[in-house]
C-alpha positions as CSV (number, residue, x, y, z in Angstrom):
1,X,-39.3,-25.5,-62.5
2,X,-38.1,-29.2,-61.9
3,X,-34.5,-28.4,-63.7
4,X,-34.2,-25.3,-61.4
5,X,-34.7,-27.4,-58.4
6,X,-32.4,-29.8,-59.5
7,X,-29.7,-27.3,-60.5
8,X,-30.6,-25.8,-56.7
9,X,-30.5,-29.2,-55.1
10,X,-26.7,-30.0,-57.4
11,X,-26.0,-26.5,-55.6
12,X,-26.6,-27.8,-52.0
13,X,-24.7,-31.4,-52.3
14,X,-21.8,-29.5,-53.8
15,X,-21.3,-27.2,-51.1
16,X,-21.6,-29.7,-48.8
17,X,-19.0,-31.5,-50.2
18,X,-17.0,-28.5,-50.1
19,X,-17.3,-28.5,-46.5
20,X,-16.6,-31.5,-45.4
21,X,-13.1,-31.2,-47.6
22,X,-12.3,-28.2,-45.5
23,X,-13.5,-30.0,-42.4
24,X,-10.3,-32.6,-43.1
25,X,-7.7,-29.7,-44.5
26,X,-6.1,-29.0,-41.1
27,X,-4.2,-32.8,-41.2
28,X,-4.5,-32.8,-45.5
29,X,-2.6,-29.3,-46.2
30,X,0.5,-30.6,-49.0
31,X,3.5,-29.9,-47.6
32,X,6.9,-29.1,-49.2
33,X,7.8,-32.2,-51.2
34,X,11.2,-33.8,-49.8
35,X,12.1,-36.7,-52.4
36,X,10.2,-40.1,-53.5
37,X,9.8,-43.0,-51.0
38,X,13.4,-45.0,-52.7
39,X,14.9,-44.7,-49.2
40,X,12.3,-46.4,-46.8
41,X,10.9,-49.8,-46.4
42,X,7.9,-49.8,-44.2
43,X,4.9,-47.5,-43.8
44,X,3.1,-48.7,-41.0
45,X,-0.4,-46.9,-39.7
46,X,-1.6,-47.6,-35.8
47,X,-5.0,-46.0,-35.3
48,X,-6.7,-46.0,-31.6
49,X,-10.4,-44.5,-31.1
50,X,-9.7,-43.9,-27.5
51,X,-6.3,-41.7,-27.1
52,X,-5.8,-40.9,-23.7
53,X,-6.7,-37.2,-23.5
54,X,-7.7,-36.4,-26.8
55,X,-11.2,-35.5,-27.9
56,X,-11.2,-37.7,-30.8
57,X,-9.4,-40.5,-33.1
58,X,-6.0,-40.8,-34.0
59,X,-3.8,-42.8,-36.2
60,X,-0.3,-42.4,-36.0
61,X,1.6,-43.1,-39.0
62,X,5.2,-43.9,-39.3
63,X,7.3,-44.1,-42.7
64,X,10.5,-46.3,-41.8
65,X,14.0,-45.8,-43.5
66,X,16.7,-48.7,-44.3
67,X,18.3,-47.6,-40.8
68,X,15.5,-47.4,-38.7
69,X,15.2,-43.9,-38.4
70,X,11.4,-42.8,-38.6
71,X,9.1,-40.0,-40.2
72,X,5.7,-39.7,-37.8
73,X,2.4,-38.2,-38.9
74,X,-0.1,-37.7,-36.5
75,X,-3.5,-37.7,-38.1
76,X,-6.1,-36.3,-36.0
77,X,-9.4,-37.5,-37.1
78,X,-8.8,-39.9,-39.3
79,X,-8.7,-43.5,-38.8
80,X,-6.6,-45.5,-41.3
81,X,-7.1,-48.9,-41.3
82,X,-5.4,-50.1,-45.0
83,X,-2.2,-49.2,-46.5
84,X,-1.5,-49.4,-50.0
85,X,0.6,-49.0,-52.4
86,X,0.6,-48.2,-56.6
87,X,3.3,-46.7,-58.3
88,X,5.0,-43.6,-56.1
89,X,2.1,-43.6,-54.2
90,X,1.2,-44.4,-50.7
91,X,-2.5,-44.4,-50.2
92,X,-4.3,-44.6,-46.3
93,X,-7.8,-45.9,-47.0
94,X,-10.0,-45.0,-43.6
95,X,-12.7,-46.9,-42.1
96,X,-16.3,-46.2,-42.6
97,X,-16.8,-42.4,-44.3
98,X,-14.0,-40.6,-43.4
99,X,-11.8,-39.3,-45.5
100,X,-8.8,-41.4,-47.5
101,X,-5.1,-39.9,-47.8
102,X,-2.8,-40.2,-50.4
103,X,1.1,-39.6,-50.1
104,X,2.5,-38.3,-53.0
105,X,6.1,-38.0,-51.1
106,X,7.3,-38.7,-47.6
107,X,6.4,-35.2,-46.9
108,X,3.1,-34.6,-49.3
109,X,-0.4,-35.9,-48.5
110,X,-3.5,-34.5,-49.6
111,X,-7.3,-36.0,-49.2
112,X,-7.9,-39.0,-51.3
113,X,-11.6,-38.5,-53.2
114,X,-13.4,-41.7,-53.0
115,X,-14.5,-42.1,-56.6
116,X,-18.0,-42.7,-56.5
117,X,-20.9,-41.1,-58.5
118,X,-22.0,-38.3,-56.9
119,X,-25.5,-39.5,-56.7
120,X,-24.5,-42.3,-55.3
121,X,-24.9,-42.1,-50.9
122,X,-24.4,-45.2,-50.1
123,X,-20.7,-45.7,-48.0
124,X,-18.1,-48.2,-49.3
125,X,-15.8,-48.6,-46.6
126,X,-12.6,-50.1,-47.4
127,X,-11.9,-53.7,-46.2
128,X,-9.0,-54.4,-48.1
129,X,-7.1,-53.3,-51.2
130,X,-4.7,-55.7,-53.3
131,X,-2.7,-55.6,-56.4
132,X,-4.4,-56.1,-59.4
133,X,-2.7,-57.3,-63.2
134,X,-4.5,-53.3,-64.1
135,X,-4.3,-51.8,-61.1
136,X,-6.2,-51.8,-57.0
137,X,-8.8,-54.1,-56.4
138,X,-11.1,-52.9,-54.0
139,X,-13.0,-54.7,-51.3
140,X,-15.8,-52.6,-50.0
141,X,-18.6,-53.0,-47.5
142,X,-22.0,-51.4,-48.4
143,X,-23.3,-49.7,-46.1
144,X,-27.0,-48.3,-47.2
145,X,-28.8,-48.3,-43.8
146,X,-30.0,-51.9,-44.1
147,X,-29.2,-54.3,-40.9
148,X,-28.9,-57.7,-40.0
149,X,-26.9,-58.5,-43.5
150,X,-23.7,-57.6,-44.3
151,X,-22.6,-56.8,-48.1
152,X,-20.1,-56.1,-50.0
153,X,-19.3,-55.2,-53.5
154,X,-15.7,-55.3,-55.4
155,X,-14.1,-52.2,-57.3
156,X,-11.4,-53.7,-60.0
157,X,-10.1,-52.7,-64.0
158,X,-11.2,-54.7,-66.5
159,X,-9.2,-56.5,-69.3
160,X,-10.9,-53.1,-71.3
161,X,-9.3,-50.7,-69.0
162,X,-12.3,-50.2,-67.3
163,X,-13.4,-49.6,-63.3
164,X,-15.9,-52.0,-62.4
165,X,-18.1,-52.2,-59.4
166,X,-19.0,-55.8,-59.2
167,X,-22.5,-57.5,-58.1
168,X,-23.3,-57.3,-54.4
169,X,-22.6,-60.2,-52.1
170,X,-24.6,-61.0,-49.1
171,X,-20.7,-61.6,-47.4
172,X,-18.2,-59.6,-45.8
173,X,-15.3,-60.0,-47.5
174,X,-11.8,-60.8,-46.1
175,X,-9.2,-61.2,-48.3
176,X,-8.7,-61.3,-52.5
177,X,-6.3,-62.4,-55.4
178,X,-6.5,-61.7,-58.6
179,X,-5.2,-64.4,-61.7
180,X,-6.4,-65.4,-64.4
181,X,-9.3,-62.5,-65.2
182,X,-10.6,-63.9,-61.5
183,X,-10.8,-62.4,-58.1
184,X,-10.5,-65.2,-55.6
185,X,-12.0,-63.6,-52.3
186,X,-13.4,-65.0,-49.0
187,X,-15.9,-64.2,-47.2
188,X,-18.1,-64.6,-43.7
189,X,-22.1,-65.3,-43.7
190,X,-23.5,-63.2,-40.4
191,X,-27.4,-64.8,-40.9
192,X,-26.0,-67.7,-41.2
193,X,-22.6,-67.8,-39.4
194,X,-20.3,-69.5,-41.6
195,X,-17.3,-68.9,-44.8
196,X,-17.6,-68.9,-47.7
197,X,-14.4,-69.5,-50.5
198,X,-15.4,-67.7,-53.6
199,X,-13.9,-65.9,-57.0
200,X,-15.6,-62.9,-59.1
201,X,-15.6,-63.9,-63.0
202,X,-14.1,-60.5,-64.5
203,X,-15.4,-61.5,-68.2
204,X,-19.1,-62.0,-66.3
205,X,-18.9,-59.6,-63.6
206,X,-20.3,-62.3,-61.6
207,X,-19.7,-64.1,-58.4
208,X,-19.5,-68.0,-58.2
209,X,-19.0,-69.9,-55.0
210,X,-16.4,-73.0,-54.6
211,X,-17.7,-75.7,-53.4
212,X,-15.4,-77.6,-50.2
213,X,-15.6,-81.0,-48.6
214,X,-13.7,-79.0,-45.4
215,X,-15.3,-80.9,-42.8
216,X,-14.0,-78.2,-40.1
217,X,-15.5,-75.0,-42.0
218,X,-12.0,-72.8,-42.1
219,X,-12.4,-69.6,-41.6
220,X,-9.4,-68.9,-44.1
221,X,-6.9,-67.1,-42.5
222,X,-4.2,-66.9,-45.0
223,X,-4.5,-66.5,-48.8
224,X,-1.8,-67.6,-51.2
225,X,-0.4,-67.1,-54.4
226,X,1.8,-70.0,-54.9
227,X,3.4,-71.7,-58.1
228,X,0.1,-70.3,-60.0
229,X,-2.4,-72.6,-57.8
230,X,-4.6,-70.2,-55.0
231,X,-3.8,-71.4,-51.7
232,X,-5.7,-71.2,-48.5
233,X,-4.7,-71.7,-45.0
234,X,-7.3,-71.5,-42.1
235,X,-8.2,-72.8,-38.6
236,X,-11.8,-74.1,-37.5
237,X,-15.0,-71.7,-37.6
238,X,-16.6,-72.3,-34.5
239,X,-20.4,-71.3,-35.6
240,X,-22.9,-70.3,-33.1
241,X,-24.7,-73.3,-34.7
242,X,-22.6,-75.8,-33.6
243,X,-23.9,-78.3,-30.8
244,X,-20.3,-79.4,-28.3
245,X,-20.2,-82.8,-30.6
246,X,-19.7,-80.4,-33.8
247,X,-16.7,-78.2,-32.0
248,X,-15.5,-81.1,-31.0
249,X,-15.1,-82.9,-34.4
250,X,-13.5,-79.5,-35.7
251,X,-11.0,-79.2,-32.7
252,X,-7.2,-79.1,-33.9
253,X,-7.8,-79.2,-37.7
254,X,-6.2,-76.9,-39.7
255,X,-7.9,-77.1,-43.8
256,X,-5.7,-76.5,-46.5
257,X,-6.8,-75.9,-50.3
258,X,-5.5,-75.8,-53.4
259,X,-7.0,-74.8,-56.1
260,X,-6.2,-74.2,-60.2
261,X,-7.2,-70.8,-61.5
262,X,-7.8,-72.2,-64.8
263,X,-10.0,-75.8,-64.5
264,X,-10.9,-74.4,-61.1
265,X,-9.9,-78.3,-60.4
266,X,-9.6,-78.4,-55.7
267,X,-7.1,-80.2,-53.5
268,X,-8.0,-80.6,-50.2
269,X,-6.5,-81.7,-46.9
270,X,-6.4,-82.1,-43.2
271,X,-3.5,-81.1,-40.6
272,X,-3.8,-81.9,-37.2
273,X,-2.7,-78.6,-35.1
274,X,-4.1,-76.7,-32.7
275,X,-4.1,-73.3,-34.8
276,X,-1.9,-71.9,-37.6
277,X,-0.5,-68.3,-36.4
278,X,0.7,-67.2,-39.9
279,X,1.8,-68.8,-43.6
280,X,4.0,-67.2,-46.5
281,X,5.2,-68.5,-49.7
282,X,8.9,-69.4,-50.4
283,X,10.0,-70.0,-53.8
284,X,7.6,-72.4,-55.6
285,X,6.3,-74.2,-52.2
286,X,5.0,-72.2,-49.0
287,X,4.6,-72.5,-45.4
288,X,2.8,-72.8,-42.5
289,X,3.7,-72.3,-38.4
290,X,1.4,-74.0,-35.9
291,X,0.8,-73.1,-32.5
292,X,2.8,-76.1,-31.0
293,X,5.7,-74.8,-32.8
294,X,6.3,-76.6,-35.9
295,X,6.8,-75.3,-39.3
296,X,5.3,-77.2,-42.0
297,X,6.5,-77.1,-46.0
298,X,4.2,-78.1,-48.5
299,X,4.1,-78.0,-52.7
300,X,1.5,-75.9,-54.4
301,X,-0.8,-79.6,-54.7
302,X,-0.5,-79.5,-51.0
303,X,1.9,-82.3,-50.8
304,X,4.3,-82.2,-47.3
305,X,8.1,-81.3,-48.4
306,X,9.4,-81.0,-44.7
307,X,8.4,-80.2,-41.2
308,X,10.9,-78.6,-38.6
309,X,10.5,-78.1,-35.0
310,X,10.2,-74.2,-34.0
311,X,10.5,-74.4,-30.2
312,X,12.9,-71.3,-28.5
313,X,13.4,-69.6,-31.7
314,X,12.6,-65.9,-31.8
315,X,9.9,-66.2,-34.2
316,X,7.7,-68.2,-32.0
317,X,8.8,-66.7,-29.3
318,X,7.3,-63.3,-30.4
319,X,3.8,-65.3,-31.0
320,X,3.9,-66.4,-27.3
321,X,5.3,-62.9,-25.4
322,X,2.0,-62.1,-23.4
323,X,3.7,-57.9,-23.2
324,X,3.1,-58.6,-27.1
325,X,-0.2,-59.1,-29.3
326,X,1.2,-60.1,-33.0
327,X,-0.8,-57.9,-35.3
328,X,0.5,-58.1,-39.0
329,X,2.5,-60.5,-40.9
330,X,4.2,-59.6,-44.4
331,X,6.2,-61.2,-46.6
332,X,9.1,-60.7,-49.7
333,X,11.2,-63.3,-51.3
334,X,13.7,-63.4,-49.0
335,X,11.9,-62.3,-45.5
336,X,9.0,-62.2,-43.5
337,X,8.3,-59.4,-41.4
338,X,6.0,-58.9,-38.6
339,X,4.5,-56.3,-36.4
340,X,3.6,-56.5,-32.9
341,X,1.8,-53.6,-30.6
342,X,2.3,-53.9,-26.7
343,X,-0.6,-56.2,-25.2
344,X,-1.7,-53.2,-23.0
345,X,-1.6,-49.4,-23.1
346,X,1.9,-48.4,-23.3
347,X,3.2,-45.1,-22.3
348,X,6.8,-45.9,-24.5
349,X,6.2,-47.5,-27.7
350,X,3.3,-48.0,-30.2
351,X,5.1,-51.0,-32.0
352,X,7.8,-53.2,-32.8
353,X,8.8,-54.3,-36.3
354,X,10.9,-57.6,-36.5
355,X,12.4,-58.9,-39.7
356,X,13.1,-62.4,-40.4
357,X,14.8,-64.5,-42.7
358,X,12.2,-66.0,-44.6
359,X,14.9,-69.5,-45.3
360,X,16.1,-69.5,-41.4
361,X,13.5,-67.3,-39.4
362,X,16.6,-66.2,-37.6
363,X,16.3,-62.6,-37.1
364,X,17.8,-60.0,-39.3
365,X,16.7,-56.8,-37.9
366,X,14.4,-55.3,-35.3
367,X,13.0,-51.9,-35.2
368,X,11.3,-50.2,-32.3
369,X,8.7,-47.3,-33.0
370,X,8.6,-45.2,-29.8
371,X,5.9,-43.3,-28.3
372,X,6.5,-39.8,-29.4
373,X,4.2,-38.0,-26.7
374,X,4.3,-37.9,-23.1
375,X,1.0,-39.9,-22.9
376,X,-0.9,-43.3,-22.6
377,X,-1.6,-45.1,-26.4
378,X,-3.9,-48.2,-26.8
379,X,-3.6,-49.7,-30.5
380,X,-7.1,-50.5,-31.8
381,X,-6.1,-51.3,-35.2
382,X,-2.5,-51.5,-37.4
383,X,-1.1,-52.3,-40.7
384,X,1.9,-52.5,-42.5
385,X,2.8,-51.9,-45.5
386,X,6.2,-52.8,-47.5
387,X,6.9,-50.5,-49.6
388,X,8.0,-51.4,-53.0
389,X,10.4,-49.8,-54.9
390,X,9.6,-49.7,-58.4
C-alpha cells in the first residue's frame, strides 16, 4: 500500500513537471540551427516586469555581431537576469523559479533543467554564475518559505569531478572567484545589516570568514583576479545601525584588499574618494575610477603605480549623462566595455554598448540597440555577456 502511494504520488510530481515544461514551450521551441556564436561578441539580456501593454514579463535579448548588426529574441515570460557562458553554450539563468534557457546556436534555445533532486522543493534562484577551474560555479539563494534571513548555498565541481552543493550561509551572496580549490565570495547580513568577505574550502566543503580591519565596512563592489592575489574594491556600507558620527567617519573612504589565496595572508588600505563607479584589471596591476574623476593604478599588494585625471573624457562622461543610468561593466585584456539603459522609459532604444580601450579609455566603438516595437520599455534589470570564442 505505502509503495503504491508513492509510485501514485512519483506519478503526480511528474506530470506536473510535465506541465509546467509545456507551459514555457511557446518561447523554448528549437529552431533551425544557423552556425556557432564565432561571429558575435556580446549577448546582452534587458528584462522589464512592467512592459507597457503587455500582460506579463519580458526580457529582450540581443546577440551582437563584430559590425553591430543584432539578432533579438523576445522572451515572453521569462525574466533573465544572468548570462553565461561554457563552451558553445550561451546559458540565460532566470530569477526566482522560472525556467532557465540555454542557446545551443544563435538560432537554437531550448529550456534549461535546473538540476536539482527531484525531491528536493526548495527554489535556488540564480544570483550569479562564474567560471570555475571544472566548470560554473553557482551562487544560489534558498528560498524554503522561511523569512527574515536570507541564505544561500553554492553549486561548484570538485577536484573529483564532482557537483557539490555547499553548506548554507546565513548571507546573500554577491559575487565569487574561484583559485586555489577556494571560492572567494561576498556576501550581505539582512538581521544584521552589514558584509561579510568570505571563501568556501572546496577540500572541506566549508565556509570560513576573513577577518578585516576596514574601518568603513565596504560593501565590495568589485571583485578581482589580479597577479594571483584576490582583490576587492568597495565604497562605504551605510548600515541602518549607524548613529550620523558612524556615517560620518565612513564618508569618502573607498577600502581596498588584497589578499593571497594560498597563506590567506591580507593587505589592507584606505583611499579617500567619494565613490568608486567601476575597477578592471590590466596586465599584472588593476584599476580603479572615482567619482571626482580620477583613475587610480595600483600593484596586486595594493601599492599606487599612477593616478591620472579623468575630467571630459567620454568614459566619465557616460557615468555622469543623467539620459543614462550605467548598468554593467566588463572587461578583456585589451578593453572595457560598458552598458548603459536610458534613465527613463524610452520609446527608441533599450541600450547602448560603448567599448573602450582598456590602456587609453578613448573610445573604440559604440553600438546602439534600438527599440524594435512601436512601444514604451522601462529596463528593470540587464546583463552582458562577452562572449568568448573558444
Amino acid at each position: 500500500m505505502k509503495s503504491k502511494m508513492i509510485r501514485n504520488l512519483f506519478l503526480i510530481f511528474a506530470g506536473i513537471s510535465v506541465l509546467l515544461l509545456g507551459s514555457c514551450s511557446g518561447n523554448s521551441i528549437p529552431k533551425k540551427s544557423s552556425g556557432d556564436f564565432s561571429q558575435y561578441e556580446y549577448a546582452v539580456s534587458f528584462y522589464s516586469y512592467r512592459p507597457k501593454g503587455k500582460g506579463d514579463i519580458l526580457t529582450k535579448l540581443f546577440f551582437i555581431d563584430k559590425k553591430g548588426e543584432q539578432k533579438e529574441y523576445s522572451l515572453k515570460g521569462y525574466n533573465v537576469g544572468t548570462l553565461f557562458q561554457e563552451g558553445n553554450e550561451i546559458y540565460a539563468y532566470s530569477f526566482g523559479a522560472r525556467p532557465h534557457l540555454v542557446f545551443k546556436s544563435p538560432s537554437t534555445y531550448s529550456v534549461y533543467p535546473s538540476q536539482f533532486s527531484f525531491m528536493d522543493f526548495t527554489n535556488y534562484p540564480v544570483r550569479f554564475v562564474s567560471k570555475g577551474q571544472k566548470g560554473s560555479i553557482e551562487g544560489l539563494s534558498v528560498e524554503d518559505g522561511r523569512v527574515g534571513v536570507l541564505r544561500s548555498r553554492i553549486r561548484y565541481t570538485n577536484s573529483k569531478n564532482k557537483q557539490v552543493l555547499s553548506p548554507e550561509v546565513n548571507l546573500s551572496l554577491g559575487k565569487g572567484i574561484e583559485v586555489n580549490s577556494k571560492i572567494f565570495v561576498t556576501g550581505f547580513d539582512l538581521v544584521d545589516d552589514d558584509m561579510s568577505f568570505l571563501y568556501l574550502d572546496e577540500e572541506k566543503n566549508e565556509f570560513e570568514f576573513i577577518e578585516l580591519q576596514d574601518p568603513s565596512q565596504s560593501d565590495f563592489q568589485e571583485l578581482l583576479l589580479v597577479d594571483g592575489k584576490v582583490i576587492t574594491i568597495g565604497n562605504p556600507h551605510f548600515s541602518r545601525f549607524d548613529d550620523e558620527e558612524k556615517r560620518e567617519e565612513k564618508k569618502n573612504k573607498v577600502s581596498l584588499t588584497s589578499i593571497d589565496p594560498t597563506s590567506l595572508e591580507v593587505k589592507e588600505e584606505i583611499f579617500e574618494a567619494e565613490r568608486v563607479l567601476t575597477a578592471y584589471p590590466i596586465k599584472n596591476h588593476f584599476r580603479f575610477v572615482t567619482s571626482d574623476h580620477r583613475l587610480l593604478e595600483y600593484t596586486s599588494d595594493l601599492r599606487l603605480i599612477s593616478e591620472k585625471d579623468l575630467s571630459d573624457t567620454d568614459f566619465v562622461n557616460l557615468y555622469s549623462d543623467t539620459s543614462l543610468t550605467v548598468q554593467e561593466v566588463r572587461y578583456t585584456n585589451d578593453k572595457v566595455v560598458v552598458l548603459a539603459t536610458p534613465a527613463k522609459a524610452s520609446t527608441k532604444e533599450v541600450g547602448i554598448i560603448v567599448e573602450f580601450d582598456a590602456e587609453t579609455l578613448e573610445v573604440k566603438k559604440r553600438i546602439t540597440i534600438p527599440l524594435s516595437e512601436k512601444t514604451e520599455w522601462k529596463t528593470d534589470s540587464t546583463d552582458l555577456l562577452l562572449i568568448d570564442h573558444p
